[in-house]
N, C-alpha and C positions, 0 to 999 in steps of 0.2 A: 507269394506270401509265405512267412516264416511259420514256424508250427504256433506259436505264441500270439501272432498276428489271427490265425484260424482259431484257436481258442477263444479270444477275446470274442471274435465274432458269433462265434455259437453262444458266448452268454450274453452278449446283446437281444440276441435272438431269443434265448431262454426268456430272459428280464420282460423281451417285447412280450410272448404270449400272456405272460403273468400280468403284465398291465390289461391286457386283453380280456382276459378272466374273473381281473376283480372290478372290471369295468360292465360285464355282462352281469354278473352276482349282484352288483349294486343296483344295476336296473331291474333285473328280477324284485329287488325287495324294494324297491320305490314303488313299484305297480300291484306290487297285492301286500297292501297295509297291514290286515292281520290275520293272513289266512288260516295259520295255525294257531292261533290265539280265539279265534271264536269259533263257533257251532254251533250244531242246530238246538242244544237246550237253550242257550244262552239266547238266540234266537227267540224260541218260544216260551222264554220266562219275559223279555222285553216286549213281546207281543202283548203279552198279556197284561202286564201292567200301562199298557200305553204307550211306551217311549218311541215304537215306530210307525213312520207316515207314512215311507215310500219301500215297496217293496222291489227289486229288477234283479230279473230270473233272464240268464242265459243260459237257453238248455242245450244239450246236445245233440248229436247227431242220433239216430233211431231208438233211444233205451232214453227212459226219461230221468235223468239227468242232467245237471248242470250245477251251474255259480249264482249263487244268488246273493245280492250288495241290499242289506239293511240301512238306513239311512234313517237317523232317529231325529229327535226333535232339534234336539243341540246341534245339528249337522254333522255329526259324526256318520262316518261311512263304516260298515263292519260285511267284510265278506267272506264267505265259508262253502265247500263244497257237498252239495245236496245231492244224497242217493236216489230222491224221490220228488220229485219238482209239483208234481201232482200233490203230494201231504202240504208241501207248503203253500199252495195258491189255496188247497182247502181251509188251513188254520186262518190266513190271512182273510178270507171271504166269511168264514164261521165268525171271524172278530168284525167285520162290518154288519153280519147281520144282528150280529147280538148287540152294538151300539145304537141301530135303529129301534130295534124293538126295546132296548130301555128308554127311549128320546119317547115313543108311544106313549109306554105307560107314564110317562112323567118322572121317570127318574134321572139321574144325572149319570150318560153315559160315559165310558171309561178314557174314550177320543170324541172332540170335537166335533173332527171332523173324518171322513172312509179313509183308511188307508189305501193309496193308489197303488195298485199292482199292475206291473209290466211287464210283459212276456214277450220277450226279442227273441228275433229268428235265429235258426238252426245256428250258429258259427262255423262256418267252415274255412278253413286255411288252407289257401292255393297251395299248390306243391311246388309253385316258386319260391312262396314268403318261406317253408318249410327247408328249401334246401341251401336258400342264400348265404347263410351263418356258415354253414359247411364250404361252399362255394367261396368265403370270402377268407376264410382259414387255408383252403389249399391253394389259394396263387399267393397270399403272404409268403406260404412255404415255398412254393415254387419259385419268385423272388428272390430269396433270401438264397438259394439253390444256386441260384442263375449270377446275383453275387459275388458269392464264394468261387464259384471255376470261373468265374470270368477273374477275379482277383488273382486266383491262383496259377491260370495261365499267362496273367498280366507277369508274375515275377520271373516267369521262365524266358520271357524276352516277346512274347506278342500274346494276344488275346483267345477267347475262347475259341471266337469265329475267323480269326487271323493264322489259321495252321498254314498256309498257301504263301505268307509275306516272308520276307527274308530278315533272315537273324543278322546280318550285320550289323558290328560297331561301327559307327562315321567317327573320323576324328577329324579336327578343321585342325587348322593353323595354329590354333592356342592351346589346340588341348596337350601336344606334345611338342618336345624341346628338340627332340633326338634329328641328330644332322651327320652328315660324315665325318666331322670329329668325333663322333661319340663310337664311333666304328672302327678300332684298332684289329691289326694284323691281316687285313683284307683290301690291300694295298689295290692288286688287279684288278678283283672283283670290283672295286668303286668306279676304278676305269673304265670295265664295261658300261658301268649303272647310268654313266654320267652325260651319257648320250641319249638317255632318257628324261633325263633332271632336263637337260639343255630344250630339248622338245618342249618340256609339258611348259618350260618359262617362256618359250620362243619358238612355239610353231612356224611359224610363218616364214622363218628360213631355209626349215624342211622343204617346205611345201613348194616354193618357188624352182627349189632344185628339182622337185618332181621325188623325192626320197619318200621314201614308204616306211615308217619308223616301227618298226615290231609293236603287233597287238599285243604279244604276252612274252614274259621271260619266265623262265621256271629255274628256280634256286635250287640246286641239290647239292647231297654232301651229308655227312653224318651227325647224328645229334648232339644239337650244343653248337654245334658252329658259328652262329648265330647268322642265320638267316633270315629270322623274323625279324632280326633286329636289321637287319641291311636294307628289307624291305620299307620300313618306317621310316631308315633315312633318307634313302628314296624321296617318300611324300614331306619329309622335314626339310629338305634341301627346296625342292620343288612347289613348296607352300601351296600345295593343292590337298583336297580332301582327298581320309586315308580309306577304306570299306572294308573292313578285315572279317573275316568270317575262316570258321572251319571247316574241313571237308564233310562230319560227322555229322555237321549241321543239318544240311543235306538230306540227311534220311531220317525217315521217320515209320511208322508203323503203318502208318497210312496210307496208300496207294494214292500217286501223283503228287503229292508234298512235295517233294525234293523238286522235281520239273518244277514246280510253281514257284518254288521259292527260289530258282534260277533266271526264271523269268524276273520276277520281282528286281532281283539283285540288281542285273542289269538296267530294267528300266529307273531303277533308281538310280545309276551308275549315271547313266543319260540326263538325270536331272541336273545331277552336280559335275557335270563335266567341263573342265579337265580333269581326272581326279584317277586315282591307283584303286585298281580292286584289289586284293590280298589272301588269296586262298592257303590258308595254314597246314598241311598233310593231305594234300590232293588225291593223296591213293586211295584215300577212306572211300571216294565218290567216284578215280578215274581209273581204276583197276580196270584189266583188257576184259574185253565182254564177250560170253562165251564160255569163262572159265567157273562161273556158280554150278553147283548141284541143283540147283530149280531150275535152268533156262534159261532160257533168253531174254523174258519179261518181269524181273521182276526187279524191285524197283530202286536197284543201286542201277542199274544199266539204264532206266528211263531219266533218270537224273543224268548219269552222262551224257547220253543222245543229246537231252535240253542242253546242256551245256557248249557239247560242239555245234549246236545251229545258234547258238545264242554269240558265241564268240566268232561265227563267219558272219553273224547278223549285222551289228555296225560296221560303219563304214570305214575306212581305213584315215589315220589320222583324225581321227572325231575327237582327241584328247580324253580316249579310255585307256589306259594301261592297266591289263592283266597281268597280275605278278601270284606266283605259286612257290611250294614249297615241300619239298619230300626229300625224305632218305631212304625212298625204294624207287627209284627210276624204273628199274628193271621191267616192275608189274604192272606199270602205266599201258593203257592202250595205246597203241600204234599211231590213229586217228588224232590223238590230240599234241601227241609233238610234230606234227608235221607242218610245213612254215605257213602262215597265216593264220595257225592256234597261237603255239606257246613258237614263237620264230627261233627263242634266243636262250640258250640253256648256261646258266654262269656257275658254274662248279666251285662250292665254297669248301676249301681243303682243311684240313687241319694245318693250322699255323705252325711255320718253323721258328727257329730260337728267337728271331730277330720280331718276328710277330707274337711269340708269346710275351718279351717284355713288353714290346707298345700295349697286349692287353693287361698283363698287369700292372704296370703304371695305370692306366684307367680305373683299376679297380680295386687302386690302392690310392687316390686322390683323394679319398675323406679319410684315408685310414691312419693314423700315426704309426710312423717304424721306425724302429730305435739303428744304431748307427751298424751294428753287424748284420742287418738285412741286406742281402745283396741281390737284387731283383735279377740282375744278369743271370747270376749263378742259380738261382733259382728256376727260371726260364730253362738253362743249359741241363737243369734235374729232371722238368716236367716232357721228356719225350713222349709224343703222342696225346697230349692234354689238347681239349679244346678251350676255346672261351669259356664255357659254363663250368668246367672241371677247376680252370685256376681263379675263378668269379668262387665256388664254391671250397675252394684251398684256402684263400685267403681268409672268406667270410668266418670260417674255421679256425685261423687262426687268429684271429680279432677275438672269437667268442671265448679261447683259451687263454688269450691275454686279460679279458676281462672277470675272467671266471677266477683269476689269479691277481686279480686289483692291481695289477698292472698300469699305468697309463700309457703304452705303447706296443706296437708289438715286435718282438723279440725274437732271433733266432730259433732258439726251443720253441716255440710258439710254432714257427713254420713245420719244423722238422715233425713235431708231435702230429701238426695236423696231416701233414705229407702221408705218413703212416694209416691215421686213422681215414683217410681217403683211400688209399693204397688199397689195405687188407684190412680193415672196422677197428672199429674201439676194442684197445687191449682189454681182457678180464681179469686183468692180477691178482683181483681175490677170489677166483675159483681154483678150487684145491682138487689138485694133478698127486697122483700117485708115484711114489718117489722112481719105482722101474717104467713108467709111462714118461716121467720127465725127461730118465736117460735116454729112453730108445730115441724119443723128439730129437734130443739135445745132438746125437749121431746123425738120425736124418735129417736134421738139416743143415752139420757142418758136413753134409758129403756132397748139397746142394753147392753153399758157398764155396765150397773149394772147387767144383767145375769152374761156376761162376767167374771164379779168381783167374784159373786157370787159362779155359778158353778164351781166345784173342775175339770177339766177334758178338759175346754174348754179357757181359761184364760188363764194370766190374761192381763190386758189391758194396750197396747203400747200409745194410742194417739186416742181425740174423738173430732173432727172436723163437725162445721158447715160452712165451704166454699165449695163451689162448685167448684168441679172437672173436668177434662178433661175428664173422665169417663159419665158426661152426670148427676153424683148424686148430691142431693141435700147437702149433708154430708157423713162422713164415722167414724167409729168406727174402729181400727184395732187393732187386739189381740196380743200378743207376747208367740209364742208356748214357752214351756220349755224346751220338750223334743219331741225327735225324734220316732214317736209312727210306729213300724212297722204294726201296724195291729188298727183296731177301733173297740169298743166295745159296746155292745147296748145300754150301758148309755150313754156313750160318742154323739153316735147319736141321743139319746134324747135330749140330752143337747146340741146339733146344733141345732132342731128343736125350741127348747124354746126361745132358743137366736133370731132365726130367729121372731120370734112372738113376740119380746121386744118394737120392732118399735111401730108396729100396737099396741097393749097393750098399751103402753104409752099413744097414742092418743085418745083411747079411752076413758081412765080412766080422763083424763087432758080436753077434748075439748068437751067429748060426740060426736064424731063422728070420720070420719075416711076420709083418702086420698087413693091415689094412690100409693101414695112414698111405699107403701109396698108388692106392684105387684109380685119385684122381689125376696125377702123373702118367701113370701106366695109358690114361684114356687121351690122353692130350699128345702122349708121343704118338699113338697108334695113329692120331687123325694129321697131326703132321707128317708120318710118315706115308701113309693112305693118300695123302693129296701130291705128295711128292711125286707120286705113282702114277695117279689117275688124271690128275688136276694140269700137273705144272710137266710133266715129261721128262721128271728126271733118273729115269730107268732106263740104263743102256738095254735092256734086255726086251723092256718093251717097247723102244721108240719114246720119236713125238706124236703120240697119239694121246687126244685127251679123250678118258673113258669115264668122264664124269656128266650121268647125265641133270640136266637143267631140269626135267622134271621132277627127277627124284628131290632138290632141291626148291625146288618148291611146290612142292606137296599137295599145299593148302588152295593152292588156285584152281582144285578139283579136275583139273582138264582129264584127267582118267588116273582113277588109282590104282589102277592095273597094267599100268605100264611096266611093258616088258625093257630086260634090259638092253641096251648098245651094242653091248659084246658077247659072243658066247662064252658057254659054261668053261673053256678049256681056258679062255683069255682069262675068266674069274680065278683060275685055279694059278694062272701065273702072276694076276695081282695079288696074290694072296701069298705067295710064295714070296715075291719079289718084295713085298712091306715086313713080311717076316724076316727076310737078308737085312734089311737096313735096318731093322728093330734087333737082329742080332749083333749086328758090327756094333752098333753104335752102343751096346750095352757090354762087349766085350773092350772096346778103346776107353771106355770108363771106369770099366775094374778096373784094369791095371792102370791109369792113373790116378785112383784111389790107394788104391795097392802101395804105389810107387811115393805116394803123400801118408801114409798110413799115421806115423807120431804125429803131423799135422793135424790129422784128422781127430787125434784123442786129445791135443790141445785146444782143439776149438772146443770137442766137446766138453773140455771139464771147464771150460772159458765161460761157456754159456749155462753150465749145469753151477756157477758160480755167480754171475750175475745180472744171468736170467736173458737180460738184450746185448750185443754189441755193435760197436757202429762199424764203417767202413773201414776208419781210420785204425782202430783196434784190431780187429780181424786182418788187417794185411799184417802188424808188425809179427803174426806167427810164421809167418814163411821168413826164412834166410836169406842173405845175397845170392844167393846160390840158387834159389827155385826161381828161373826166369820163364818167360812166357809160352808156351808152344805154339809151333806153326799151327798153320790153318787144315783143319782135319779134313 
């Protein structure tokens, strides 16, 4: 339930007492006619003249008092409350004897006939009838209570008394369209899939062969890939129900929640069977156990346990498929990749060129594009994009074609959004300090010209001095060429050189230096640091990797006092040996700075004049003459 939805309900609720109150107040004044309107003179001025016949006295408990109802000739009722119950049965009895004794002498008494006086017993009210009222105001409330959280754990996906059922969505056959068409650049991956499509349509050819078709497949690969979505085609292909739930679901504050609502899953799994279960970020729930700061028992690890006796529970080919999804393989426990959990593990990669246009062609089918879009070329720009990066490039450039009433979209269009995806939305009207603009304007034609330079790392998209939603003062952005499976030790020398172009620049130009090169300075260290420890590319230290896995991951508490790998002498020669490569590689940089120095001041005054340049402009500063250098 919505905040407005709980509102409305407490003034229903308000509204209800308020009927309640003017319904109780109305019957108070229906039952005592004019209590405050008569009294006891009023009383004994009607006495006296006659006007009453019937006197009825309800007294109270031990002190003589009570209510006494006057009842006069016209039938009128009048009742008032009496300090003294005693004064009145005397007046009323003094007035009968004084009518007899006038009727004696022969006079004409003042009544007819005695005033009847009646004296009712004590009144007492049970301390039932006393508390009911009360009694019937606090279960409304509590009602109305029981309402509201039932309501309001109704919007969270189950009810008050339902914490133990599981959160899944079901999707049937109709509620979604998505099939393997809808799945561009994950050509293999459907090959895998498709052997499960073929099962869930046509069991029965498995089975005769005696084949045992994997309980669970688990999806990894980095975010964005679209895994979720492969999983959906899956059940769209296979027109069986889909069960998608998250791993976070899972847990709750509650101790045993999670096991119950694994249990649930599955027995619901069993109702609608053939059909895909769907676990979205598995790690949340299947992290290795053992690795918490509380122990062993608490309650992300009983939720696992449920989980792996729940998935060896059915039977084999029952037409359940378990399908999962993470981009931390790494921290999954042991126990649940092992075959007859998840059997089949399908590694969805970041798409190369040929898969980045088939995605955007997909997600460029509703979009209009004017005749110099060229999706290849764009594809051949987006190195290392996933589905969701160029889903969210394009949707960007739609919004900038329309923000410009546009009817299509347009090269500039891409190129603009390319950027503000890249490195944020320019700030162009934040006002830079004219020596703040040059120093930028130097560091970062000392970037591009590596950029330019080295064969491995290049070459150069776009070299901007406006400042960014990113926080930078400028940005340089490269334009990969090709799609490099693996990196090479030049390759990472020739990042680190680039990173030191900034700082070099400024030094060489101003004799001094800033800040702005903080975050360079920290990016070469840990490329060179990995080069070291990581990957073995130090003759001095070997193939030894000195990197330990816990220190990297940290968070999975197994001991934060883990000692290191290596000894303190080994530290002293990592530290030595990342220092060599951070010195070479910042001395082969000067002097190709150096050696480009009038290039260098033409970029700058290039950029310190119109602010961005593109790729195409920034090459025409170099000569025929500055050709490319080997591989450093």
């Amino acid at each position: 339930m919505n905040k407005q939805g709980a509102f409305r309900g407490i003034v229903w609720f308000l509204v209800l007492l308020a009927l309640i109150a003017f319904a109780y107040s109305f019957w108070v004044r229906s039952t005592s006619i004019d209590l405050y309107e008569y009294n006891f003179t009023k009383y004994q001025k009607d006495l006296a003249e006659g006007k009453i016949n019937t006197v009825l006295i309800k007294q109270n408990e031990e002190i003589p008092t009570g209510m006494v109802s006057a009842i006069t000739d016209d039938g009128g009722r009048h009742e008032f409350y009496a300090s003294d119950i005693n004064e009145i049965i005397r007046m009323a009895e003094e007035q009968n004897l004084l009518n007899q004794q006038m009727l004696s002498e022969g006079k004409r008494p003042v009544r007819d006939q005695d005033i009847v006086i009646t004296l009712g017993d004590v009144s007492r009210q049970s301390t039932f009838s006393q508390m009911l009222p009360y009694v019937i105001l606090l279960i409304i409330i509590m009602v109305f209570m029981f309402v509201m959280m039932m309501s309001m754990q109704g919007s969270g996906g189950g009810k008050m008394m339902d914490f133990g059922k599981s959160r899944a969505k079901m999707m049937v056959e109709n509620d979604h369209d998505i099939d393997f068409t809808k799945v561009a650049g994950l050509q293999e991956e459907k090959q895998e899939l498709e052997e499960i499509v073929d099962f869930l349509k046509d069991p029965g050819k498995y089975c005769k062969l005696g084949a045992r078709i994997p309980k669970g497949v688990l999806l990894v690969g980095p975010p964005g890939t679209g895994k979720t979505l492969l999983a959906k085609a899956v059940s769209g292909e296979a027109k069986v129900p889909f069960l998608s739930i998250s791993g976070s679901d899972f847990v709750e504050m509650f101790v045993g929640v999670g096991a119950s609502r694994v249990r649930d899953l599955f027995a619901e799994a069993q109702r609608n069977a053939p059909c895909i279960v769907f676990i979205d970020e598995i790690d949340a729930v299947a992290r290795k156990r053992g690795s918490g700061l509380g122990g062993g028992h608490d309650e992300r690890e009983q939720t696992l346990n449920q989980l792996l006796v729940e998935m060896d529970g059915f039977g084999v080919n029952e037409g359940i498929i378990v399908m999962a999804a993470t981009n931390r393989v790494d921290i999954l426990d042991p126990a649940i990749l092992r075959p007859g959990r998840f059997d089949r593990k399908v590694v969805v990669g970041r798409p190369d060129v040929k898969g980045r246009e088939d995605i955007l062609k997909v997600h460029t089918d509703n979009k209009p594009l004017g005749d110099d879009v060229d999706l290849h070329e764009i594809a051949r720009t987006t190195s290392g994009f996933v589905g969701a990066d160029l889903e969210n490039l394009m949707n960007e450039a739609a919004i900038l074609a329309a923000k410009n009433n546009r009817a299509y979209i347009q090269k500039p269009d891409v190129d603009q959004a390319f950027i503000k995806v890249g490195v944020g939305t320019e700030k162009k009207s934040r006002l830079v300090p004219e020596k703040t603009k040059r120093i930028t304007a130097y560091h970062e034609a000392g970037h591009a010209i590596l950029y330019h330079l080295l064969p491995d790392v290049g070459p150069v998209y776009a070299v901007s001095i406006i400042p960014t939603g990113e926080g930078a003062a400028g940005y340089t952005m490269r334009l990969p060429q090709n799609d490099n499976e693996f990196t090479t030790k030049g390759m990472m020398r020739q990042d680190i050189m680039v990173d030191f172009g900034g700082r070099i620049a400024e030094e060489l130009i101003f004799e001094d230096i800033t800040t702005g090169a903080s975050q360079d300075i920290k990016v070469a260290t840990q490329t060179a640091r990995s080069m070291v420890t990581k990957y073995g590319m130090s003759e001095k230290l070997g193939l030894i990797n000195y990197e330990s896995s816990d220190e990297e991951e940290v968070f999975l508490g197994r001991d934060l006092g883990h000692a290191k790998s290596f000894s303190e002498e080994t530290a002293v020669q990592i530290d030595s040996e990342v220092k060599r490569i951070m010195d070479e590689c910042y001395a082969e940089a000067r002097r190709i700075l150096e050696e480009h120095i009038e290039i260098l001041h033409r970029c700058a005054e290039l950029l310190l004049e119109r602010d961005r340049i593109d790729g195409k402009e920034f090459e025409r500063l170099f000569g025929q003459n500055d050709g490319i250098l080997g591989s450093i």
